[in-house]
N, C-alpha and C positions, 0 to 999 in steps of 0.2 A: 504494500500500500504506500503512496508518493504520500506528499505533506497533503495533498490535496483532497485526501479522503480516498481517491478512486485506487481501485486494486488493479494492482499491475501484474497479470497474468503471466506464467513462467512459460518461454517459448521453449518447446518439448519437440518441437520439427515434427512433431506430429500431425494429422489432419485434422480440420477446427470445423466446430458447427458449424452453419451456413447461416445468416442471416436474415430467412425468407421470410419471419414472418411480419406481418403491415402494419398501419394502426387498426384496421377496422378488424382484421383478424383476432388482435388484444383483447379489444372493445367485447366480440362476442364469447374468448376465451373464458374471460373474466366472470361470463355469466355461462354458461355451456357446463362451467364445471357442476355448478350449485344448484341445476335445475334438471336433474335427474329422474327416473320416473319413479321416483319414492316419493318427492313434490307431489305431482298426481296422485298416485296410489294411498301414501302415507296419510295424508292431508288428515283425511277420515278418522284416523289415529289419534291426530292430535285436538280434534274438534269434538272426539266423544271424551279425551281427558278434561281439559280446558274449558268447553265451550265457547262461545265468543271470546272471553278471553287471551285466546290462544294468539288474538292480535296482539296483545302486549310482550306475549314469548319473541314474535317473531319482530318486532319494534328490539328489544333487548338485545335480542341475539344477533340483529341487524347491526345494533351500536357496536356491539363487540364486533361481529367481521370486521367493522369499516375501522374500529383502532388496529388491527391487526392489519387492515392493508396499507394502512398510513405507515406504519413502521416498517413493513416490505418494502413500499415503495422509496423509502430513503435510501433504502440498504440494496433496492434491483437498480436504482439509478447512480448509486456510487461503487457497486463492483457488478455492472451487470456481463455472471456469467452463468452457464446452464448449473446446472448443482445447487442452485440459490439455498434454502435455508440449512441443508446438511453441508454446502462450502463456510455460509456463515455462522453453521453452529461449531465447526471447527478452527475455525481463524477465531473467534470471538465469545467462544465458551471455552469446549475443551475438546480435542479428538474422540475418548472416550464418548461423550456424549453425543456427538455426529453420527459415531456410527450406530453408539443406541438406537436414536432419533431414525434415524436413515433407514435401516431396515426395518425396524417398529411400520413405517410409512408405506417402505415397500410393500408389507405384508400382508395392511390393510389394503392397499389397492389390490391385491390378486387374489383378496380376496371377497374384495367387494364387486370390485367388475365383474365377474362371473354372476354376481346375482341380477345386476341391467342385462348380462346377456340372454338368461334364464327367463327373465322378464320377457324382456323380447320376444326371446322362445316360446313362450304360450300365446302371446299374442295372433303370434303369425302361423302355431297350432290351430289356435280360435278358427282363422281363416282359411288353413287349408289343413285338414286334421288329417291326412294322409301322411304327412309327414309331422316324425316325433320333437318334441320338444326341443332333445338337445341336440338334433341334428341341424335345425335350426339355430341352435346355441353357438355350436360350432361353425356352422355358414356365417354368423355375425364374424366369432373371432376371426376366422380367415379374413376379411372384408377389413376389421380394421386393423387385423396385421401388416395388410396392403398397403393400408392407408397412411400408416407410422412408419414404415422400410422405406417407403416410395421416397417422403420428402416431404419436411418441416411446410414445404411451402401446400403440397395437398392437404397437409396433416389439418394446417391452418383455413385452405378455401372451407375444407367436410365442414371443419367445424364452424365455418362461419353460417352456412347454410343448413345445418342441422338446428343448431342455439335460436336462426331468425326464425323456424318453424313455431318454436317452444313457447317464444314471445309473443309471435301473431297469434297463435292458439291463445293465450293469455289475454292481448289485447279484446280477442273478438268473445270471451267469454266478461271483459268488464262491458263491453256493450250491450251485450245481451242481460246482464245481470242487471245493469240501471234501467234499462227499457221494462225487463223485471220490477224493479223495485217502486217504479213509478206507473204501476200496468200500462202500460203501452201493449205488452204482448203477453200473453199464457191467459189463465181464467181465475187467476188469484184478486185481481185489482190493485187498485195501491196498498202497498206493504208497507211504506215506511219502516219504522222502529219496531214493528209489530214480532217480526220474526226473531230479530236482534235480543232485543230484551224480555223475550218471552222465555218458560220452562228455566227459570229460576232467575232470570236477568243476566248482567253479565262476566260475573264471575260466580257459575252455579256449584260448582267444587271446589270453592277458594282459591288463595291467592298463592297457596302450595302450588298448586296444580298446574300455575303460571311458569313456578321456578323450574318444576319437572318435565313442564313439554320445554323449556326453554334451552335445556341439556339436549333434548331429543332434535331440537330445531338445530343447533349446534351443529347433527348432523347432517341435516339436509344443507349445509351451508359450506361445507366442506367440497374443496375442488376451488375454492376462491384462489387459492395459496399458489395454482398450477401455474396463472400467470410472472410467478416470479421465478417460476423457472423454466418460461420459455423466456427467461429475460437477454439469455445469452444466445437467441435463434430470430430477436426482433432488430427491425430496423430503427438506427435513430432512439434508443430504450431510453436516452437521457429527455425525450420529447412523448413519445408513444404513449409509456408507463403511467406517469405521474396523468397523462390526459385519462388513461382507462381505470386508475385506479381513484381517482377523483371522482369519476363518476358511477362509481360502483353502490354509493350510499343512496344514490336519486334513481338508480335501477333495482336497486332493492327493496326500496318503497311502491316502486310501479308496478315490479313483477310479484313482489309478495304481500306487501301490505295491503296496497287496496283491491289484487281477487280476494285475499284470507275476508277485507272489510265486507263485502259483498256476498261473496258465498254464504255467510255466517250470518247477511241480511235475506237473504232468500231461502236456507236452507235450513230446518233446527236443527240442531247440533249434537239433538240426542236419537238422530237418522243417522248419524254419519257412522263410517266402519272402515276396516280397511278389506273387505268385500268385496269392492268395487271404487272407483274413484268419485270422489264428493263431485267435484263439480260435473265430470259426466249426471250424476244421482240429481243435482239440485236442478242442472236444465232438463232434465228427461221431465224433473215431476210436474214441470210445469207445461209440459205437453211436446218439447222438444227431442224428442228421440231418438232423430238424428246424431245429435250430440255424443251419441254412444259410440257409435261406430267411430265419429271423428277424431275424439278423446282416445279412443284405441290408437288410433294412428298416430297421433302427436303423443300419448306415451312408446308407443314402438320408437320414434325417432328421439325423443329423450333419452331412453333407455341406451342404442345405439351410439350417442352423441356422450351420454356421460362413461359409456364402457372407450369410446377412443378416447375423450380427455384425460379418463384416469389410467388405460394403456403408457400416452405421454408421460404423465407425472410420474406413476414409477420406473418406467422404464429410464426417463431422466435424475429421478432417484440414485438407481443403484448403479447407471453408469459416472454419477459422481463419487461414488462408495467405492465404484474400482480405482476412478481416478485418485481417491484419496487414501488408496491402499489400503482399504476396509473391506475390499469384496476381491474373488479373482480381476486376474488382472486382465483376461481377458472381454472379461465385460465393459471396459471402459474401451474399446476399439469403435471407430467411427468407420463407415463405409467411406465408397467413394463420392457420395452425394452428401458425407456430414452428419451423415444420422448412425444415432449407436444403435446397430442393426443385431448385434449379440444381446444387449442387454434389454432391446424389446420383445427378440424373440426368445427370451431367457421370460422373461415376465409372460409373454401371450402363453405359454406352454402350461407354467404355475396356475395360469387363469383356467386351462383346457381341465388342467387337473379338479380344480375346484369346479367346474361344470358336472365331471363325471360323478365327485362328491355329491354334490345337489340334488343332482340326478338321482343317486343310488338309496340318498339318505329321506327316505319317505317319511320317517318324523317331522322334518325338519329341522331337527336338534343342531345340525351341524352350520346350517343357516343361519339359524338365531346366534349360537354364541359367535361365529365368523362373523356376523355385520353387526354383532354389537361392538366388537373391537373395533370399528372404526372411530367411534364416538370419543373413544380414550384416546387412541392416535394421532386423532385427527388434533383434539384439544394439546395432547404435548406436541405436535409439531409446528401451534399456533404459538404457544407459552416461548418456544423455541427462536420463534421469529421475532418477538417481543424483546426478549431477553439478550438476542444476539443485537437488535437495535441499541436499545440500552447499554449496553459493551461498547459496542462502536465507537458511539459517542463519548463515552468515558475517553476511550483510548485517544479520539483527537484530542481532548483534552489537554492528557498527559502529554501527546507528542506537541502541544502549544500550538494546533490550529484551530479556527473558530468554524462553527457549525453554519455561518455564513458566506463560506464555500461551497458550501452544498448547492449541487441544483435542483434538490428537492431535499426538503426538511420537512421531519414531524411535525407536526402544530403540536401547541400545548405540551413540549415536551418539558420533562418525564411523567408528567399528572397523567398523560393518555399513554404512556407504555408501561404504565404502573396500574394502570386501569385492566390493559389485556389481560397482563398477566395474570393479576389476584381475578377477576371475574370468571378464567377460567379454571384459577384453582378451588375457586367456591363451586363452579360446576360438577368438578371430578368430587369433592365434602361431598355434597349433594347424591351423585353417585355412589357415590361409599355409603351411603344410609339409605339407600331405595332397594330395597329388594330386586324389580325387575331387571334392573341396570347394570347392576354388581358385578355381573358374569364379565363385562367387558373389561373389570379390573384384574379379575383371579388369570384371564388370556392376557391385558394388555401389561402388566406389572411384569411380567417372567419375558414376554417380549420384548422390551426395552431393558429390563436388567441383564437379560443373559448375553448379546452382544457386547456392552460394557465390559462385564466380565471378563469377555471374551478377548477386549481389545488390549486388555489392562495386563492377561497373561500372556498374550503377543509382545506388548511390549517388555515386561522383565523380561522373560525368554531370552530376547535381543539384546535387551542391557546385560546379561549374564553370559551370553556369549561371547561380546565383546570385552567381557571386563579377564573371561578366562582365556582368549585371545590375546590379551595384553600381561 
């Protein structure tokens, strides 16, 4: 790192990312990750916990992303390269904890991808039941194995045109929901406040109930993080970043505050399930039935759209872990188009694997505790980006440069990277006392300690070689 803040990458003659991807790519990255078909699906989830309510989980956990991208964004515009929070949990924590952090990440993505692809799979069962689920499952991965080998810059069109499907579906259900709310159209008449505050008002299970979908909302929210690590594949990231992560707080109020506002005005809350998807449920009952099918389809391409962005994120994951000498070392090799074509298809394989698990495991059991460790991973690898900001900054300190170098700075710093961090350590409190939840600690705890571990006796090993060397 120069006086200047910016990290000066070690030239290794090696072959370097490629650059491709744009701003408008960023822009939809940024929301692609976090609008998965658990959004759709989940939704129902959180409305029969919550109730109306459940808008102030997602207001909450809204504030929290957006400090968490504020302090990405300081730290992807002053060392923007691919590896983002596992490079800066290492420069600016401790190696030990990178690689914790890093595979903990990895893991949960291969093992959640596999459930949007699963997803997918029934969907497209639904449609043509001739063929099975996971063959279908597996048609997704191969598609967006394609899609991440090919080239940063396909990687970036899919997902531009995947993320706008997600939104338009969004925008054209808050029209339909105020035309709703106002009868304009269905046989309700005007609704007003009537649905909102009705069957208990609007916090009908208290203001618990807020804190505990707010954990859960955490992880519907998750996949934000990805764009700081395509930070080292965008163009111009000293310009791009700080524009798409800026407006990541006024897209989060568009695309979840006000359908959750509306849904929750049109739909009671003690209909909802995850059975089916709420807002399919809430325009079918007003006569819209169509809806259902369409909803099918904008969750099929969600599902899709969040199994490639989170392909990228680990696959960029653990080609930093090779780079950092955390993982083989052949996983950190870049093809001839720039892309680390080992370490996605090191991840798509893990993902293939976890398909046939899903598959096999008719409980579910294996579902449940695999996608609840995201919720814990997801939160330590937020805490991680917080903390490695907070570092940073110390560190200019010490070496006597000012924070107004930067071409992008925290606001409100440290009030708002002291914010990320304790908010999501109340989250995981929170978890540790919920029954439901719990399981995602007894998996995510041994997952983060045991690489630590792991790196901590790699390293004596080496100091004891060398010292018996000597």
């Amino acid at each position: 790192m120069d006086m200047g803040g910016r990290y000066v990458e070690k030239d290794t003659g090696e072959r370097e990312m490629h650059r491709g991807l744009k701003n408008r790519h960023l822009q939809l990255i940024a929301l692609g990750g976090i609008i998965g078909s658990g959004y759709f699906l989940g939704t129902g989830y959180v409305l029969s916990k919550a109730g109306p309510a459940s808008l102030l989980a997602y207001l909450l956990g809204g504030i929290i992303v957006f400090a968490v991208m504020l302090c990405l964004g300081e730290l992807a515009v002053a060392v923007p390269i691919s590896g983002s929070f596992v490079t800066y949990a290492r420069e600016y924590i401790s190696p030990a904890w990178a690689c914790g952090v890093g595979w903990c990440y990895w893991i949960t993505w291969v093992t959640y991808v596999p459930s949007e692809m699963i997803a997918a799979g029934i969907i497209m069962n639904d449609f043509i039941p001739a063929v099975s689920t996971m063959w279908w499952a597996v048609l997704f991965g191969v598609i967006i194995t394609v899609i991440n080998v090919a080239s940063v810059k396909t990687f970036g069109e899919m997902e531009f045109w995947l993320a706008l499907i997600k939104i338009l579906a969004l925008v054209m259900f808050v029209a339909l929901a105020l035309l709703i709310v106002f009868g304009v159209i269905g046989d309700g008449g005007y609704i007003g406040t009537a649905v909102l505050l009705g069957n208990g008002g609007f916090t009908p299970n208290g203001a618990w109930a807020v804190l505990l979908t707010m954990v859960i909302i955490l992880v519907n929210f998750q996949g934000s993080e990805i764009i700081g690590l395509a930070a080292g594949e965008s163009k111009h990231p000293d310009k791009s970043i700080p524009r798409a992560l800026k407006q990541v707080m006024w897209r989060i109020i568009a695309i979840y505050l006000v359908p959750m506002l509306l849904l929750v005005s049109i739909y009671p809350w003690d209909k909802a399930s995850l059975e089916r998807s709420a807002f399919s449920a809430a325009l079918s009952s007003y006569g819209l039935d169509w809806a259902g099918g369409l909803f099918s389809f904008v969750i099929l391409t969600a599902a899709i759209s969040c199994s490639n962005s989170g392909l990228y994120g680990c696959s960029r994951a653990i080609h930093a872990l090779a780079r950092e000498n955390m993982a083989p070392a052949w996983l950190g090799k870049l093809n001839e188009k720039g892309v680390p074509q080992n370490a996605t298809l090191m991840s798509i394989l893990a993902c293939w694997v976890g398909v046939i698990a899903y598959t096999i495991d008719a409980s579910e059991t294996i579902y449940t505790y695999l996608l609840a460790l995201s919720g814990f991973s997801g939160a330590i690898a937020w805490i991680s980006i917080c903390w490695s900001q907070l570092n940073f900054r110390r560190r200019l300190e010490s070496e006597g440069c000012s924070a107004k170098q930067l071409k992008f700075r925290t606001p409100l710093f440290p009030y708002l990277t002291y914010f990320g961090i304790w908010s999501q350590v109340a989250c995981l409190v929170v978890v540790a006392f919920t029954e439901d939840l719990r399981n995602s600690l007894y998996l995510g705890i041994p997952i983060l300690v045991l690489p630590i571990m792991w790196y901590k006796l790699r390293q004596l090993k080496q100091k004891s070689a060398v010292f018996n060397e000597n």
